[in-house]
C-alpha positions as CSV (number, residue, x, y, z in Angstrom):
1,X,0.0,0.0,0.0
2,X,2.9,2.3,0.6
3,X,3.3,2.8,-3.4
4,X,-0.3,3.4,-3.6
5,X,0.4,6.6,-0.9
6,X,3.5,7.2,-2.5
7,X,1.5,8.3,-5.9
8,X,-1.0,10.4,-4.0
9,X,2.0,12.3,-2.2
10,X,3.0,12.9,-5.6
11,X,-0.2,13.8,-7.4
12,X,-0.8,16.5,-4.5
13,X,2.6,17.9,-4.2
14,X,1.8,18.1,-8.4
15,X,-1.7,20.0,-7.6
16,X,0.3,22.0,-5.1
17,X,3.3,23.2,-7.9
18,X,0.5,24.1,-10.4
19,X,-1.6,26.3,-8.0
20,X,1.3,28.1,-7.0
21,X,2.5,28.5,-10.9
22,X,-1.1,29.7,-11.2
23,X,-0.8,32.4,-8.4
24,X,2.2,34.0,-10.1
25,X,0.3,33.9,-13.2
26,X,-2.4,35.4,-11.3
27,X,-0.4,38.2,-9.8
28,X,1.3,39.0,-13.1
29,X,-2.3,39.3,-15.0
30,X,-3.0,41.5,-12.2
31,X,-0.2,43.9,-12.2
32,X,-0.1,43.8,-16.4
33,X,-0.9,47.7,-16.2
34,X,1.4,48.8,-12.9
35,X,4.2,50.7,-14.0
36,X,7.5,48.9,-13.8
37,X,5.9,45.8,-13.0
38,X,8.5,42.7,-13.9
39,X,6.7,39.1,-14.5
40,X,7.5,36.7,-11.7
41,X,8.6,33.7,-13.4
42,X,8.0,30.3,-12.1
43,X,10.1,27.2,-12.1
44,X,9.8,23.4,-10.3
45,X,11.9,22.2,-8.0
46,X,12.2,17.9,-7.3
47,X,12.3,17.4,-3.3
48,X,13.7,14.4,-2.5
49,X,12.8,12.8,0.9
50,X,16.2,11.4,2.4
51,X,14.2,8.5,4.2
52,X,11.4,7.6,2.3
53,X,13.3,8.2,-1.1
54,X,9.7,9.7,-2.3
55,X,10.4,12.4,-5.2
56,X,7.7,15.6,-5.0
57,X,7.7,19.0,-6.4
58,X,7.5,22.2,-5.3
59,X,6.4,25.2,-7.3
60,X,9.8,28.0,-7.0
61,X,9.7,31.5,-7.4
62,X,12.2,31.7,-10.3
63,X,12.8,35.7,-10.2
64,X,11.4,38.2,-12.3
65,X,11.4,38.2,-15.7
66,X,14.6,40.8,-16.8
67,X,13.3,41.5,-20.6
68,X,13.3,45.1,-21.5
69,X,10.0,46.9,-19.8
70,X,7.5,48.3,-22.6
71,X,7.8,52.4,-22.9
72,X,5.0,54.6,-22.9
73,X,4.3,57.6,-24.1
74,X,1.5,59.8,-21.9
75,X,2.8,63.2,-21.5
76,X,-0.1,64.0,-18.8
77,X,1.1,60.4,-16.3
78,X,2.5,61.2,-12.9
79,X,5.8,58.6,-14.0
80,X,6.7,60.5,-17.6
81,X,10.1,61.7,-17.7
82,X,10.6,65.3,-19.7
83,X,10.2,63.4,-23.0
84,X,6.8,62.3,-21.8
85,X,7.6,58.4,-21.5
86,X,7.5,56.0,-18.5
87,X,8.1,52.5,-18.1
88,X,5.3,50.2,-18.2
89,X,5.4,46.5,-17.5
90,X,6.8,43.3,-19.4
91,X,4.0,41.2,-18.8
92,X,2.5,40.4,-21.8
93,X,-1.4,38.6,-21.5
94,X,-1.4,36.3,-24.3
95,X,2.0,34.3,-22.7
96,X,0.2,34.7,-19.5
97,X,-3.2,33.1,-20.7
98,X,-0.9,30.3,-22.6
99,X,0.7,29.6,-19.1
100,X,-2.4,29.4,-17.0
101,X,-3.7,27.1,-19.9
102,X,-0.8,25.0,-18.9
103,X,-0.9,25.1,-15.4
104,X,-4.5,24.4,-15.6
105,X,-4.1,21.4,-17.8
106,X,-1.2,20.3,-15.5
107,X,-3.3,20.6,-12.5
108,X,-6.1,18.4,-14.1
109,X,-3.2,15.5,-15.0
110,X,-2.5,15.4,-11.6
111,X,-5.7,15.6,-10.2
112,X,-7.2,12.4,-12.6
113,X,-4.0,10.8,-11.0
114,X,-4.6,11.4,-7.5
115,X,-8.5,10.2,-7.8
116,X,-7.3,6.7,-9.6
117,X,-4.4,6.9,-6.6
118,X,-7.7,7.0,-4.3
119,X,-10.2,5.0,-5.9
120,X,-7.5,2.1,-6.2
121,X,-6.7,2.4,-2.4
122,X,-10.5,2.6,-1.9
123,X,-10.7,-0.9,-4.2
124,X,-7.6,-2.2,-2.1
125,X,-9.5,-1.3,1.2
126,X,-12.6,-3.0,0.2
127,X,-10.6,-6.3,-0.8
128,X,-9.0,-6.8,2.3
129,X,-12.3,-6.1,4.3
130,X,-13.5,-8.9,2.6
């Protein structure tokens, strides 16, 4: 039973990696329009348990994204220099909705594994009470 347990730790550390990939996604559709707002990038990180030996994952904040940030041109903004530009943000909503696609699709792999995780230990359960 301990492999069937071992796959669930899995498939939730999974659903836990994609829902914090979708909270940065989140925060950068949120803050497309701040003013020198950087994406936060997000990258996945294998934890490896030194007794067990059980591989999860864990969602990391990867840094913000260093591409060049978009200038604007609005004479009347608080931000605008003398030439009537300001620096606007480098998030851009199309890669954005592509990556919560992703994360969502990601999340819903890992959630169709935990339920056949559960629904085999639920089977297992029912054998042996046989």
């Amino acid at each position: 039973m301990t492999d069937l347990s071992t796959s669930l730790s899995m498939s939730a550390s999974g659903l836990r990696a994609q829902a914090g990939r979708l909270n940065n996604i989140s925060q950068n559709i949120a803050n497309a329009d701040t003013p020198g707002y950087r994406r936060k990038l997000t990258s996945f990180e294998n934890i490896v348990d030194p007794q067990s030996g059980e591989v999860t994952v864990q969602a990391r904040s990867a840094g913000l994204d260093q591409s060049n940030l978009t200038v604007i041109h609005d004479p009347s903004h608080p931000l605008a220099d003398s030439a009537g530009n300001y620096d606007g943000s480098n998030v851009s909503l199309m890669v954005e909705l592509a990556d919560a696609r992703e994360a969502q699709r990601g999340y819903e792999a890992n959630l169709r594994s935990f339920d056949n995780a559960r629904q085999m230990t639920k089977s297992l359960l029912d054998l042996l009470r046989r």
